[in-house]
TORKOLMI-41074 format. One record per residue (C-alpha): residue number from 1; residue in three letters; y, x, z. Coordinates in nm, 2 decimals. Each point is the difference from the previous one (the first is absolute). Layout:
N
+-----+---------+--------+--------+--------+
| num | residuo |      y |      x |      z |
+-----+---------+--------+--------+--------+
| NUM |     ALA |      Y |      X |      Z |
...
+-----+---------+--------+--------+--------+
//
This chain:
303
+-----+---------+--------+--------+--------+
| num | residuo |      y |      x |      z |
+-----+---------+--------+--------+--------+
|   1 |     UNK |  -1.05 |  -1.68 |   2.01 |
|   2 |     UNK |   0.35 |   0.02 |  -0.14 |
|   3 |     UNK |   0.03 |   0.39 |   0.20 |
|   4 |     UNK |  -0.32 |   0.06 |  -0.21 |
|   5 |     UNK |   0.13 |  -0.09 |  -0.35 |
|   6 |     UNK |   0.32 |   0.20 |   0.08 |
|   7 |     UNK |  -0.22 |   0.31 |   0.09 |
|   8 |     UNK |  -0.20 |   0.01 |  -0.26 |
|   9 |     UNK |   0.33 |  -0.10 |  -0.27 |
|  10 |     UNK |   0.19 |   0.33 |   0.18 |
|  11 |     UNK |  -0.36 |   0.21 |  -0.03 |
|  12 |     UNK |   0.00 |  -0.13 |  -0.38 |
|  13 |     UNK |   0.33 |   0.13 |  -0.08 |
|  14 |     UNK |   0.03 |   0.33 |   0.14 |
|  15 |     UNK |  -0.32 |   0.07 |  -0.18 |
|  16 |     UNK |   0.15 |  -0.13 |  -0.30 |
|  17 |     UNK |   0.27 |   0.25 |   0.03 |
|  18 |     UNK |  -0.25 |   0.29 |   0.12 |
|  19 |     UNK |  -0.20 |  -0.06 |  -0.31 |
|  20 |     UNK |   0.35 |   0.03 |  -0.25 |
|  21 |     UNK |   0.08 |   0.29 |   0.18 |
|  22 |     UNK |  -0.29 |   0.22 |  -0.22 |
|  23 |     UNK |   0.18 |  -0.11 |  -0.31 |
|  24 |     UNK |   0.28 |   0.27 |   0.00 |
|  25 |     UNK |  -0.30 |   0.25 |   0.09 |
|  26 |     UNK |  -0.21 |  -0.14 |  -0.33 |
|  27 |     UNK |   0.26 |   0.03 |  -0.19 |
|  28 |     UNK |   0.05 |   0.37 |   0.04 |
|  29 |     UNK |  -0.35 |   0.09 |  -0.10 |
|  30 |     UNK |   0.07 |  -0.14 |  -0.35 |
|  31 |     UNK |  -0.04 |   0.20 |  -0.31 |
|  32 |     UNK |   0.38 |   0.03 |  -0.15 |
|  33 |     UNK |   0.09 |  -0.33 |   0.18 |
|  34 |     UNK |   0.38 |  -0.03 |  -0.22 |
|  35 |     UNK |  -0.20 |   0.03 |  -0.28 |
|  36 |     UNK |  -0.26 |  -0.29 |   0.09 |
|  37 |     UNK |   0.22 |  -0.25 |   0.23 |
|  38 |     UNK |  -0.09 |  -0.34 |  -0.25 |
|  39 |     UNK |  -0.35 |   0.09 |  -0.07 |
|  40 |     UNK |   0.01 |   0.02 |   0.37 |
|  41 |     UNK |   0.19 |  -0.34 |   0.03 |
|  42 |     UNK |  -0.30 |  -0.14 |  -0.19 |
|  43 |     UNK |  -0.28 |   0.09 |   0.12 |
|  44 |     UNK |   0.09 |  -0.04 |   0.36 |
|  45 |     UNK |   0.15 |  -0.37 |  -0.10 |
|  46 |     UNK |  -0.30 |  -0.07 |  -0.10 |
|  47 |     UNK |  -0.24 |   0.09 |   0.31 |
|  48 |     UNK |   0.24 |  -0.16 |   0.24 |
|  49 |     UNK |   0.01 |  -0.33 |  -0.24 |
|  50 |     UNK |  -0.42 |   0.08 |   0.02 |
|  51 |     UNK |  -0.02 |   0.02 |   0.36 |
|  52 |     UNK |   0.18 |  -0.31 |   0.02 |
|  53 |     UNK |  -0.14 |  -0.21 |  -0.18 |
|  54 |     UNK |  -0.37 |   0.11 |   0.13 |
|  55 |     UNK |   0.18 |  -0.07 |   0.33 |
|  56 |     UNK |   0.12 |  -0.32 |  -0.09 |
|  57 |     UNK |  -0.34 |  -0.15 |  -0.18 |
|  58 |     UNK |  -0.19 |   0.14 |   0.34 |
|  59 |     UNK |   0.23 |  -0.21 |   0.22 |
|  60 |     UNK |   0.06 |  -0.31 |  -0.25 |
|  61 |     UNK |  -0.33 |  -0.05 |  -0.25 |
|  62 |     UNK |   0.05 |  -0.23 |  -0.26 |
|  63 |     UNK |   0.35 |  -0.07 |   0.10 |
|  64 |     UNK |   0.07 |   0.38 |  -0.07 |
|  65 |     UNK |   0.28 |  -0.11 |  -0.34 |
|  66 |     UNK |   0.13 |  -0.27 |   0.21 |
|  67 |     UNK |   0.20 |   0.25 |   0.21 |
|  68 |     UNK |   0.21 |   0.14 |  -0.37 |
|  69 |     UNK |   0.05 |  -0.35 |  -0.07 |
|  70 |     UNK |   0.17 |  -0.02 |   0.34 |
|  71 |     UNK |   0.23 |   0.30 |   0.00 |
|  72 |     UNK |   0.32 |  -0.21 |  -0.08 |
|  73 |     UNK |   0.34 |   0.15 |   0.00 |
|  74 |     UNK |  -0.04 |   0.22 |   0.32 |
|  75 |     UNK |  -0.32 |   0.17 |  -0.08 |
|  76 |     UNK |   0.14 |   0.12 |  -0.39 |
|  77 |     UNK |   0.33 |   0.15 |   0.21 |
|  78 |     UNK |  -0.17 |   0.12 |   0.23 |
|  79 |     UNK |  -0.30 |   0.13 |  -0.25 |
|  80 |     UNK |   0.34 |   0.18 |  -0.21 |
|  81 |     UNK |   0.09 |   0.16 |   0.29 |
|  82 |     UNK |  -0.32 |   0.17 |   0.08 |
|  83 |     UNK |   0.03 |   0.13 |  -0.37 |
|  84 |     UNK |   0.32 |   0.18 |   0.07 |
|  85 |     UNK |  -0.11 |   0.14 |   0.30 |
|  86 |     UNK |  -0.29 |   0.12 |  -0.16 |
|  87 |     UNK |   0.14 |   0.10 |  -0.29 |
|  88 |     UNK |   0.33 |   0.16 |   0.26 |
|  89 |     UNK |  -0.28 |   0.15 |   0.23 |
|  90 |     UNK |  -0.17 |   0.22 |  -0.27 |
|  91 |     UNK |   0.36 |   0.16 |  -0.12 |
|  92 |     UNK |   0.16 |   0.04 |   0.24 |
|  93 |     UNK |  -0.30 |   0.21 |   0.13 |
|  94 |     UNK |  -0.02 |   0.22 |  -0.28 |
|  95 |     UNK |   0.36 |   0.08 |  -0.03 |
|  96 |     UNK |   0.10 |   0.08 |   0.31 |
|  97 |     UNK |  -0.22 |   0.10 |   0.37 |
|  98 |     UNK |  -0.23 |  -0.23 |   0.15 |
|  99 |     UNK |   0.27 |   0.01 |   0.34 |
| 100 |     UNK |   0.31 |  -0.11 |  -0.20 |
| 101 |     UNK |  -0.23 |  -0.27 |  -0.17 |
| 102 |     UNK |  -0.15 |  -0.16 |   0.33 |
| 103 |     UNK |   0.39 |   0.08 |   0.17 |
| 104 |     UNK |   0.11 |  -0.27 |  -0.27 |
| 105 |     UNK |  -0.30 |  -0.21 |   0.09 |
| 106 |     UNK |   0.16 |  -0.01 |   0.35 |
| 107 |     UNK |   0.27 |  -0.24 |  -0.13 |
| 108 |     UNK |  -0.26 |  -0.31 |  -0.07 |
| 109 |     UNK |   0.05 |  -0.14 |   0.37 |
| 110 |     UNK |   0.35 |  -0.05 |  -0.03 |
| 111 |     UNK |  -0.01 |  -0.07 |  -0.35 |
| 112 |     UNK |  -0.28 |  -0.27 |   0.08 |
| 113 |     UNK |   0.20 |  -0.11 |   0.31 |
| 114 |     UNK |   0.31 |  -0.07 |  -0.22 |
| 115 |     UNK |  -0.20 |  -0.20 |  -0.26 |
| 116 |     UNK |  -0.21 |  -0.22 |   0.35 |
| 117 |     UNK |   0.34 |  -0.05 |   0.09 |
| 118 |     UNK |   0.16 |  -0.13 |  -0.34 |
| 119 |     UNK |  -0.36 |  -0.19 |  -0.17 |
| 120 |     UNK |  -0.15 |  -0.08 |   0.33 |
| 121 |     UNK |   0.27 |  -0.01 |   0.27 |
| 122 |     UNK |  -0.23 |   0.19 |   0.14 |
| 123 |     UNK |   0.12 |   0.12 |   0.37 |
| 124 |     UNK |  -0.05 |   0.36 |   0.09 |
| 125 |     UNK |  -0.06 |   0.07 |   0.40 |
| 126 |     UNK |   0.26 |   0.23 |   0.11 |
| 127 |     UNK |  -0.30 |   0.23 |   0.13 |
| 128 |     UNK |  -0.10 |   0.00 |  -0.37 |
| 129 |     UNK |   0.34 |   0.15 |  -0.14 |
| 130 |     UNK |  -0.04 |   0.27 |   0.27 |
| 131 |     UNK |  -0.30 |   0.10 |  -0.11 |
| 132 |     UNK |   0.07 |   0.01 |  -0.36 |
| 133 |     UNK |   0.33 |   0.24 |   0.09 |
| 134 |     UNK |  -0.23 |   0.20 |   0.20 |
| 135 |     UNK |  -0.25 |   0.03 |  -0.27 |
| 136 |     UNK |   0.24 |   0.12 |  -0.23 |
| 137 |     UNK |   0.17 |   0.29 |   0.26 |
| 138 |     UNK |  -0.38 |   0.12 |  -0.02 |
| 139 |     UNK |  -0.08 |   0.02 |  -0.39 |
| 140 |     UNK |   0.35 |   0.17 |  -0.04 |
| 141 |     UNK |  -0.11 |   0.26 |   0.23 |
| 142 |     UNK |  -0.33 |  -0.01 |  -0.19 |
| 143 |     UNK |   0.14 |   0.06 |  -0.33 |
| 144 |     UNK |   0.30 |   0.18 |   0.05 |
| 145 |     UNK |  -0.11 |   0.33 |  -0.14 |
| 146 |     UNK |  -0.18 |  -0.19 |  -0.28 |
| 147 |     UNK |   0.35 |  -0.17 |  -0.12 |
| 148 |     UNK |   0.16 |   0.27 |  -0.09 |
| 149 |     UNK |  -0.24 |   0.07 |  -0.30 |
| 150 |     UNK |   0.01 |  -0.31 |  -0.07 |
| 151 |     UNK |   0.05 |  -0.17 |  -0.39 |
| 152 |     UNK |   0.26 |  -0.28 |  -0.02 |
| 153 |     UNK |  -0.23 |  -0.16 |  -0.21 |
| 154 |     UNK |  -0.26 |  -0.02 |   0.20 |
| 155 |     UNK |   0.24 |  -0.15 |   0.25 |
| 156 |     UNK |   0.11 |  -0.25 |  -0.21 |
| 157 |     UNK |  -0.40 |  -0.12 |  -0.11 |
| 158 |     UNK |  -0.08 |   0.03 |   0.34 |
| 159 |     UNK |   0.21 |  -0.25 |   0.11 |
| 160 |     UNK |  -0.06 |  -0.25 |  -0.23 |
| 161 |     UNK |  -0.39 |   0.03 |   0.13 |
| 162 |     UNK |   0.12 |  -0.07 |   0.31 |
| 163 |     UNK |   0.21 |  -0.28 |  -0.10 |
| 164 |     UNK |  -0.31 |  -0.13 |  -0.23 |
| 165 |     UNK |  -0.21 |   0.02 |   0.30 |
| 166 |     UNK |   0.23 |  -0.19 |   0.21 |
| 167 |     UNK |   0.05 |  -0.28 |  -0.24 |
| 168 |     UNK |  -0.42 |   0.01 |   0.00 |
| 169 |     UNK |   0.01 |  -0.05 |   0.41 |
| 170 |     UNK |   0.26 |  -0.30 |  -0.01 |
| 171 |     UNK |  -0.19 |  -0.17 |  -0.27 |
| 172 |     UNK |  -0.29 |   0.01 |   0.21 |
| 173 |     UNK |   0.21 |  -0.22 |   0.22 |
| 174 |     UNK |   0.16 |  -0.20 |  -0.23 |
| 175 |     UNK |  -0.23 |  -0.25 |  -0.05 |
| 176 |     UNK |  -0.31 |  -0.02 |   0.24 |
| 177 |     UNK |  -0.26 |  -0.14 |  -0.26 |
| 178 |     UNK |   0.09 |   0.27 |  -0.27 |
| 179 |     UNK |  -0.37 |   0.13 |  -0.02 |
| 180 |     UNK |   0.11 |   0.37 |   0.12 |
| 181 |     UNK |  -0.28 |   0.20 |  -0.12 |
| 182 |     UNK |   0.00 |  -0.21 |  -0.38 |
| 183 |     UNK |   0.40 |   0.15 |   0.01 |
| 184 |     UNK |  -0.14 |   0.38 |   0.07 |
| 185 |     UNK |  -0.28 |  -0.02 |  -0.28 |
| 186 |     UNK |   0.32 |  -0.14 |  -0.23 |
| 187 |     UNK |   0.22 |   0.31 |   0.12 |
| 188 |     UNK |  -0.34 |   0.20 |  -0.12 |
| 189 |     UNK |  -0.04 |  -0.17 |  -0.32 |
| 190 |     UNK |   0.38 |   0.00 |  -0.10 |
| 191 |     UNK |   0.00 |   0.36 |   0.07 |
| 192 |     UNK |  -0.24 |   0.12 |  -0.22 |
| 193 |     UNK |   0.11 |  -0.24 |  -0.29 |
| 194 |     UNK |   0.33 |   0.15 |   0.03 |
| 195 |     UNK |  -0.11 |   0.37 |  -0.02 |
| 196 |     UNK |  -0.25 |  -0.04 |  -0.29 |
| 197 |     UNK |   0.30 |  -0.17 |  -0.18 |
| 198 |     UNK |   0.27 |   0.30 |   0.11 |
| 199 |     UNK |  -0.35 |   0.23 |  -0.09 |
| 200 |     UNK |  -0.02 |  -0.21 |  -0.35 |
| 201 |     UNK |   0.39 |   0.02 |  -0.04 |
| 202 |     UNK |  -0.04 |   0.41 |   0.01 |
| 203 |     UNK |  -0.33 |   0.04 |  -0.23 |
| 204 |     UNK |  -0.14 |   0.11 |   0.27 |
| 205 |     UNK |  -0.32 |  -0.06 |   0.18 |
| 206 |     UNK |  -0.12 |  -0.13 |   0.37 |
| 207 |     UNK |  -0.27 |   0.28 |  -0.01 |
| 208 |     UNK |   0.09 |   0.31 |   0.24 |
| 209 |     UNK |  -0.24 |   0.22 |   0.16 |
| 210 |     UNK |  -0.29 |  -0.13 |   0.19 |
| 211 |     UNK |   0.16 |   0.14 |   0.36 |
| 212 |     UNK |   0.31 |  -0.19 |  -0.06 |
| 213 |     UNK |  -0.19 |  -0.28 |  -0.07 |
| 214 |     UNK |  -0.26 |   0.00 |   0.29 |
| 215 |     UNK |   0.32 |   0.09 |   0.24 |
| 216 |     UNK |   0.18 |  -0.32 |  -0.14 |
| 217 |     UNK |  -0.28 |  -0.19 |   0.09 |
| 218 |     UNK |  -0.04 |   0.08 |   0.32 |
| 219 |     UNK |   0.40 |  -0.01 |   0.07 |
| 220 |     UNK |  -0.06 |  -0.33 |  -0.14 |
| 221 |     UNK |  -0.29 |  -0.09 |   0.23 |
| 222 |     UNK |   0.24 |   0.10 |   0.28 |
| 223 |     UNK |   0.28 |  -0.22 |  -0.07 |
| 224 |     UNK |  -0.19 |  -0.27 |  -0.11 |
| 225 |     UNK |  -0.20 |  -0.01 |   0.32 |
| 226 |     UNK |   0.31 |   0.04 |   0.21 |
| 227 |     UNK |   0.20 |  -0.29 |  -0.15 |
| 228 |     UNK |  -0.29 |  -0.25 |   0.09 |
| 229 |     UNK |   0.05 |   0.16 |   0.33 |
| 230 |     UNK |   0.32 |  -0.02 |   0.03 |
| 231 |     UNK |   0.04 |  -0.40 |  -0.20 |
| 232 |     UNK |  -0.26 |  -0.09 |   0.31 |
| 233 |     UNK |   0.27 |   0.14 |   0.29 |
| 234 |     UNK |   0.30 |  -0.11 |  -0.20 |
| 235 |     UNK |   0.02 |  -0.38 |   0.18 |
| 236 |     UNK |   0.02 |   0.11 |   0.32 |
| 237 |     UNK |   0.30 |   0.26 |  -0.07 |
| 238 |     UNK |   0.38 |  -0.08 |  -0.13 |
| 239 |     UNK |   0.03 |   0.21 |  -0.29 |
| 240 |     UNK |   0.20 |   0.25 |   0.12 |
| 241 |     UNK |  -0.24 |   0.09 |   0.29 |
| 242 |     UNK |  -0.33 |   0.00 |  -0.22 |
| 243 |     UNK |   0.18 |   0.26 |  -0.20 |
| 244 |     UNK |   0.10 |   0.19 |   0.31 |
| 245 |     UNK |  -0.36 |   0.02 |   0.10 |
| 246 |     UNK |  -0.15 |   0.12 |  -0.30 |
| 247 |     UNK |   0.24 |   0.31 |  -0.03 |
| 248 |     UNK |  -0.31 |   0.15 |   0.14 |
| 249 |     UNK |   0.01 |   0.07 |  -0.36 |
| 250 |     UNK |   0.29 |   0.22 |   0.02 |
| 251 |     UNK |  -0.09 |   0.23 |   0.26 |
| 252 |     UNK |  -0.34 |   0.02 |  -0.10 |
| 253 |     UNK |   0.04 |   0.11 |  -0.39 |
| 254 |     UNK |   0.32 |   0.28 |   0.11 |
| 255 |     UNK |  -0.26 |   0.13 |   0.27 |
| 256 |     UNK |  -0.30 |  -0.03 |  -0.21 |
| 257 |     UNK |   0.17 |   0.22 |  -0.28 |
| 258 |     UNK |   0.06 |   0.26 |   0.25 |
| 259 |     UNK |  -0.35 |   0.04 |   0.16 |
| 260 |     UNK |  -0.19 |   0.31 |  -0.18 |
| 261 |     UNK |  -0.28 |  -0.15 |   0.08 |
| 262 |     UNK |   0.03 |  -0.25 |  -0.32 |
| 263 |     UNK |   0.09 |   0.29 |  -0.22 |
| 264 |     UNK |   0.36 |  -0.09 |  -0.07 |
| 265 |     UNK |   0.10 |   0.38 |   0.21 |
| 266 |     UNK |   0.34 |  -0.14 |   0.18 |
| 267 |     UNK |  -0.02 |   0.04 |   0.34 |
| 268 |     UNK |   0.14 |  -0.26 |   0.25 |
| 269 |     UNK |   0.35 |   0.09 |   0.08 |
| 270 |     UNK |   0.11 |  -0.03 |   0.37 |
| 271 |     UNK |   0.26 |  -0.27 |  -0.15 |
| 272 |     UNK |  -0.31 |  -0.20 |  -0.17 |
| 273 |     UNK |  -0.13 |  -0.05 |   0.35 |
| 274 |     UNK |   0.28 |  -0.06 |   0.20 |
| 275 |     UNK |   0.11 |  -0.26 |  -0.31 |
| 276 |     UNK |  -0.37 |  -0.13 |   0.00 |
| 277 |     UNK |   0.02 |  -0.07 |   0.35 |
| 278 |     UNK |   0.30 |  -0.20 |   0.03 |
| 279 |     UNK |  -0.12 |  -0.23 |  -0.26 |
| 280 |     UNK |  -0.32 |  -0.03 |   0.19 |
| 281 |     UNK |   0.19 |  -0.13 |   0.32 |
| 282 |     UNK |   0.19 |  -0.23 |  -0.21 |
| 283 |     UNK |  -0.31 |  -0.15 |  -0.14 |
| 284 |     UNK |  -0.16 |   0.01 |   0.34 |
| 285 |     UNK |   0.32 |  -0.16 |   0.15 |
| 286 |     UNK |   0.02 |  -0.27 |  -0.22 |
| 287 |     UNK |  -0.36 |  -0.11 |   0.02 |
| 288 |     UNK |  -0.01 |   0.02 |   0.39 |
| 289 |     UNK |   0.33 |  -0.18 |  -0.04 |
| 290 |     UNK |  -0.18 |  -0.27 |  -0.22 |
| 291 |     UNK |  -0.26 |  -0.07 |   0.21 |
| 292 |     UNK |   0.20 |  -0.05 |   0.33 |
| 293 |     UNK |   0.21 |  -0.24 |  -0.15 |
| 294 |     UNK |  -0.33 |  -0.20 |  -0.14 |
| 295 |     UNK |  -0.09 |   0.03 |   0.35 |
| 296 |     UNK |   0.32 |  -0.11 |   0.17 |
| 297 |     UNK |  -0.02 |  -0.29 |  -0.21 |
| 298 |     UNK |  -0.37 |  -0.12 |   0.10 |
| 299 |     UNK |   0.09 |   0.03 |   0.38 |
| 300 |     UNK |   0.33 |  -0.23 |  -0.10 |
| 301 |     UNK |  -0.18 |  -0.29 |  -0.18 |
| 302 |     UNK |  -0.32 |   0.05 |   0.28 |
| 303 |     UNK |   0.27 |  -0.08 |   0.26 |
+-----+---------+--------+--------+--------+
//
């Protein structure tokens, strides 16, 4: 029963990272995206906060505000730090390519890991760290060629997405009865009250053209359905591995970008493949790796 839950928790979470990995791709089919990144923001705050909370009354009923009134410390840090990844994600990705974006993304294992270790005293499987160092050999061969054209800038916001993101996945941990999807629909909420205010600041308005806003809602849809997905898997994982297995993210949204078929006109480089499969075997390793040990430990307590 217990081999069951884990399955399904590891099938949760690499389709939660599958399903981000069409964000970088969304975004590029945006209409002037520097010009529109908060009316973005907004809209696509909104639908994941929607999504949410038509999630949450579905599964809960009646007790559907309980889970707000629940959040407690945990769920607002956690909740902030979804914002700034967010809010990191969308800049980052429209200053610089989408393969020195999701390189930067690479960092949220260890930067997870570190904060597991410090908050949680979390302990990190040797197997794990192995993994993660593999994982990260591969995205550099990925985006090597994308680097170099890289903005500083976008460096810089891309890393505080990931750090955001990483704050998100420990808080998830935190504190078990933080309701974990009332946190997300917060992140959603908090979002677009902070860009109509920086929209309000700036005279200007949350209006853009209808692409940009039927794109942010489906970017939204994505995430939104991927972080319930991915708060599901996140008890059976230590932070740092439930981040290395959703870098599915990472190798899907370089490669994705590269495919003509989706319109984008950059073909796969021999680099992209060769990076995309290392990462692949480091996902694949740790998961196997994962699921022995689970096993190893049955046979122990059987006998």
């Amino acid at each position: 029963m217990a081999e069951t839950a884990h399955s399904k928790a590891l099938f949760s979470v690499l389709t939660a990272g599958t399903l981000w990995s069409f964000g970088a791709l969304t975004i590029r089919y945006m209409v002037d995206p520097q010009t529109y990144r908060w009316q973005y923001l907004f809209f696509r705050g909104l639908t994941i906060a929607a999504i949410l909370c038509i999630y949450l009354m579905a599964k809960d009923g009646s007790c559907f505000f309980n889970n707000f009134r629940r959040i407690g410390l945990s769920g607002v840090i956690g909740a902030c730090g979804l914002v700034v990844a967010f809010t990191g994600f969308i800049w980052s990705i429209t200053l610089t390519t989408a393969a020195n974006t999701l390189f930067v993304f690479a960092t949220i294992p260890f930067l997870a890991a570190f904060m597991g270790i410090v908050i949680l005293k979390e302990k990190i499987r040797p197997l794990t760290w192995v993994a993660m160092t593999v994982a990260l050999i591969g995205i550099t061969v990925m985006v090597i060629e994308g680097l170099e054209a890289g903005s500083v800038l976008g460096t810089i916001t891309g890393f505080a997405a990931a750090c955001g993101f990483s704050v998100f996945s420990v808080s998830l941990r935190w504190r078990k009865e933080t309701p974990q999807f009332a946190t997300i629909a917060l992140a959603g909420i908090l979002c677009a009250i902070l860009t109509a205010s920086i929209l309000s600041v700036q005279s200007d308005s949350v209006l853009m053209p209808n692409r940009n806003i039927y794109l942010s809602m489906v970017h939204g849809t994505l995430i939104g359905v991927g972080l319930i997905l991915f708060s599901l898997g996140a008890k059976y994982f230590p932070a740092a591995e439930l981040n290395l297995l959703s870098l599915v993210e990472v190798v899907g949204g370089v490669i994705w970008v590269y495919l003509p078929i989706f319109g984008i006109n950059e073909v796969p480089s021999m680099l992209t493949v060769v990076g995309g499969f290392i990462v692949t075997c480091a996902i694949i390793l740790d998961s196997v790796g994962t699921r022995c040990k689970r096993k190893v430990v049955k046979v122990v307590k059987n006998y």
